[in-house]
C-alpha positions, 0 to 999 in steps of 0.5 A: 455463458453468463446468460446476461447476468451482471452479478452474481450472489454467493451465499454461504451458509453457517456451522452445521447447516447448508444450502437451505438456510438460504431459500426465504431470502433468496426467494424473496429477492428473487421476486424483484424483477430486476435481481432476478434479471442482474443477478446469477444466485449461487449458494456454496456447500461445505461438510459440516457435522456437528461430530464424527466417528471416522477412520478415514474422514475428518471434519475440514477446519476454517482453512480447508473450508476457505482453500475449497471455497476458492476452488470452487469459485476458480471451477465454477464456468459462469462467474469467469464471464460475470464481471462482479459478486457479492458474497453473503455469508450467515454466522460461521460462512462469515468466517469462511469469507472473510478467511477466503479473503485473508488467504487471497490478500496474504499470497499477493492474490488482492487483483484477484478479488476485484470482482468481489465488490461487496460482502454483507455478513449476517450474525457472525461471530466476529467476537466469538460466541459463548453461548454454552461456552463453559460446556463446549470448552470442558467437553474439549478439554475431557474429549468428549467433543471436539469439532475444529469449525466450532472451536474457531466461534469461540471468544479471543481466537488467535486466528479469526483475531489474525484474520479480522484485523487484516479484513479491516486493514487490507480490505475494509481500509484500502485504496484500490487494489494492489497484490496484498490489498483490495478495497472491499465494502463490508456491511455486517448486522447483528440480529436483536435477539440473538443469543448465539451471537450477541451484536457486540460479537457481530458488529465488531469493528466493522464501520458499516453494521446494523441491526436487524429483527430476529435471532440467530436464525430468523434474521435471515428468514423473511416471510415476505419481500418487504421484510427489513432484511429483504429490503436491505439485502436488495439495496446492497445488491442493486448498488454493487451491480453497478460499480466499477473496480474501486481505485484509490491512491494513499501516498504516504512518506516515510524514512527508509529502514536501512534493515528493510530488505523489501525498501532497500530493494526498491530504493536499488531497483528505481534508481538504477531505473531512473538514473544513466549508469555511471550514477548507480548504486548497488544494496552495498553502496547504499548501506556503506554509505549508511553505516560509514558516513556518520561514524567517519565524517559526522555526515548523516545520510537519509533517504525519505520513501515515497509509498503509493498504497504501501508499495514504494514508487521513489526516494531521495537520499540526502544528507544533513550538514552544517552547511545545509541538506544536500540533495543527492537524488530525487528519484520518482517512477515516471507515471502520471502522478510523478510530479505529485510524488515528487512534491510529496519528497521534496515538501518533507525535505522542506518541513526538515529544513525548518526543524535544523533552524531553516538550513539550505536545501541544495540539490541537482537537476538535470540541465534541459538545455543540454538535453532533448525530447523526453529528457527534456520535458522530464527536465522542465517539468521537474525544475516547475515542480520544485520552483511552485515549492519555492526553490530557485535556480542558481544562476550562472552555474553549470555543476559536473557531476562526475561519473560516480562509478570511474573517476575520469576528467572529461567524463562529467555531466553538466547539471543546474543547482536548485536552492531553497530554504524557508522562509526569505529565499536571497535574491542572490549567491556571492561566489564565496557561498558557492565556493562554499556550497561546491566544497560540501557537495564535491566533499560529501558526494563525492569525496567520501564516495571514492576515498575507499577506492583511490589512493590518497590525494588523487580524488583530493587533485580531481575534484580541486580541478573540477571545483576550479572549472566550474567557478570559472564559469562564475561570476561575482554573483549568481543570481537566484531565479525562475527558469 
């Protein structure tokens, strides 16, 4: 049972210190009402000796500290039913927060901080502290003293670099929240007088810090409720206490690695998803196609990812030809932003078009005519989607797309083509254009595609009589139109 509480406040104390640093602040809340009443206070303890001489006991690093500090949350009965926390955290608890986070984002755990809607640091060493900083390094270096917690508040450590930066990247920056990132509000102050750690180190790149009274110690020593750090801490906890899950959404395109193993996977998996069987292309086909075209044919295949907050939701391979982009697919996972992606793909494409000097993009679509129900919307709202971009039907024209995994007469699908280009878009194509366009696009998807599987001259025969069968439903014009 949580009592009614709304949220809860873990409070985290620093290097050798514990619970008790917290009892002015935390009496002080306490005094308003409406805290004592929203907020369960719960304050974590963790070993830290300033030195010890032990056989069998050693002083726990950053790490353990951080791997206990999940236990102890995950075991504690009252924060499973309390829907939000606000983690405080004073000088080296500082590092064990924001260690707890990295290690939670790094093993794809980010669903499971969506509780954690705010963290507010006071005087932590960001930076590091040099405070006696020559004496502790010598008296490591000779073995006079060496404590692993104090080694990781020096200045320029690897790990809290490490750390730090994936707080800012996965945290501090994201949208929303996904398995490696969750949006977090980080506040950060710096004490004016203190000397252990300076506010340049406390601050750091946190875009939320400021100053408060006081030194290292007394910054999180009120005397009195209406103490400025008081005041502060009580604004932060009031505001988190009402908020929802944070959600966002960054879309983000980019070219596909062909090394990558991750996108080239997702690439696999969505177009086997998207796309009826005898369209699909396995990991091989896709690098063949890669590393064969441009060397053999001077064709140069590309596939453009579409990214919502990092993870890849759809693609479009297309290829780059004298005669123009050729579009072989425009692949969206279906979701309530797939026309938005869809438009990001097919908007980049464009911008493309006009940097080889305002070349045609030509690409499929499915025939809605020829199809039903879902299919059929998906059809028509796809077709809206790239005619608001400016592309136009060719009119006229029923292009077969053969079955790309058997190379049978018959078997072939009926789609539209889509035209566009930059600028003035034609009113319409002579049958000479598309006799022109239908050779580069029977050749580039599909004569190059079955070359390496049939002997010489029969992919030539089919797709001639293929060519031959789609002009026939041609007539002098074909006119470029609106659906």
């Amino acid at each position: 049972m949580n009592d009614g509480f709304q949220a809860a406040a873990i409070f985290v104390h620093g290097l050798f210190s514990g619970p008790h640093t917290w009892e002015s602040l935390v009496s002080c809340l306490q005094v308003d009402p409406v805290i004592a009443r929203a907020y369960k206070i719960l304050r974590f303890e963790y070993d830290t000796p300033k030195a010890r001489f032990s056989l069998t006991r050693r002083i726990p690093q950053l790490s353990d500290i951080s791997n206990q500090f999940r236990t102890w949350i995950a075991s504690h009965a009252d924060l499973s039913t309390i829907p939000r926390i606000v983690l405080v955290g004073h000088s080296f608890g500082g590092l064990v927060i924001q260690r707890f986070i990295h290690d939670e984002l790094s093993a794809g755990r980010g669903h499971s901080l969506r509780k954690v809607r705010a963290v507010v640091l006071f005087a932590t060493p960001n930076y590091g502290s040099e405070i006696l900083l020559s004496a502790r390094r010598a008296a490591s270096w000779l073995g006079i003293y060496r404590q692993p917690q104090e080694r990781a508040t020096r200045p320029f450590d690897d790990e809290i670099d490490l750390i730090r930066r994936s707080i800012i990247e996965k945290a501090v920056y994201a949208s929303g929240i996904g398995d490696s990132h969750c949006k977090i509000d980080f506040i950060v102050y710096a004490g004016a007088s203190d000397r252990v750690v300076p506010p340049i180190s406390a601050k750091g790149v946190f875009p939320r810090a400021g100053v408060l009274p006081g030194d290292h110690f007394s910054i999180i020593a009120p005397t009195c409720p209406t103490d400025q750090v008081c005041v502060e801490m009580k604004a932060h906890l009031l505001h988190a206490k009402d908020t929802f899950v944070p959600h966002g959404m960054i879309v983000t395109t980019e070219m596909l690695n062909i090394a990558d193993d991750i996108d080239v996977t997702a690439v696999v998996r969505i177009q086997h998803d998207m796309f009826p069987t005898h369209a699909h292309m396995d990991q091989g086909d896709l690098i063949r196609c890669f590393r064969t075209y441009e060397s053999r044919w001077g064709i140069r295949p590309k596939v453009l990812l579409v990214k919502v907050n990092g993870t890849t939701e759809g693609f479009s391979l297309f290829s780059e030809t004298p005669k123009g982009i050729l579009v072989g697919y425009i692949a969206v996972r279906e979701s309530a932003t797939g026309d938005l992606l869809t438009s990001h793909l097919y908007s980049q494409i464009h911008r493309r078009s006009e940097e080889l000097g305002d070349v045609p993009i030509v690409f499929e679509v499915y025939d809605p005519s020829r199809c039903d129900g879902s299919k059929r919307r998906e059809a028509l709202s796809r077709i809206r989607v790239f005619q608001r971009k400016g592309a136009r039907l060719v009119g006229g024209l029923s292009y077969l797309a053969p079955d790309m995994s058997n190379l049978t007469k018959g078997k072939e699908e009926p789609y539209l083509l889509m035209y566009a280009k930059p600028g003035q878009i034609p009113a319409f194509l002579s049958k000479s254009q598309v006799a022109e366009l239908l050779e580069v696009l029977y050749k580039v998807f599909y004569e190059y595609w079955f070359c390496d599987r049939y002997e010489e001259g029969i992919v030539e025969r089919y797709l001639d009589d293929l060519k031959a069968r789609v002009l026939s439903t041609v007539g002098d014009e074909c006119v470029l139109k609106t659906q």
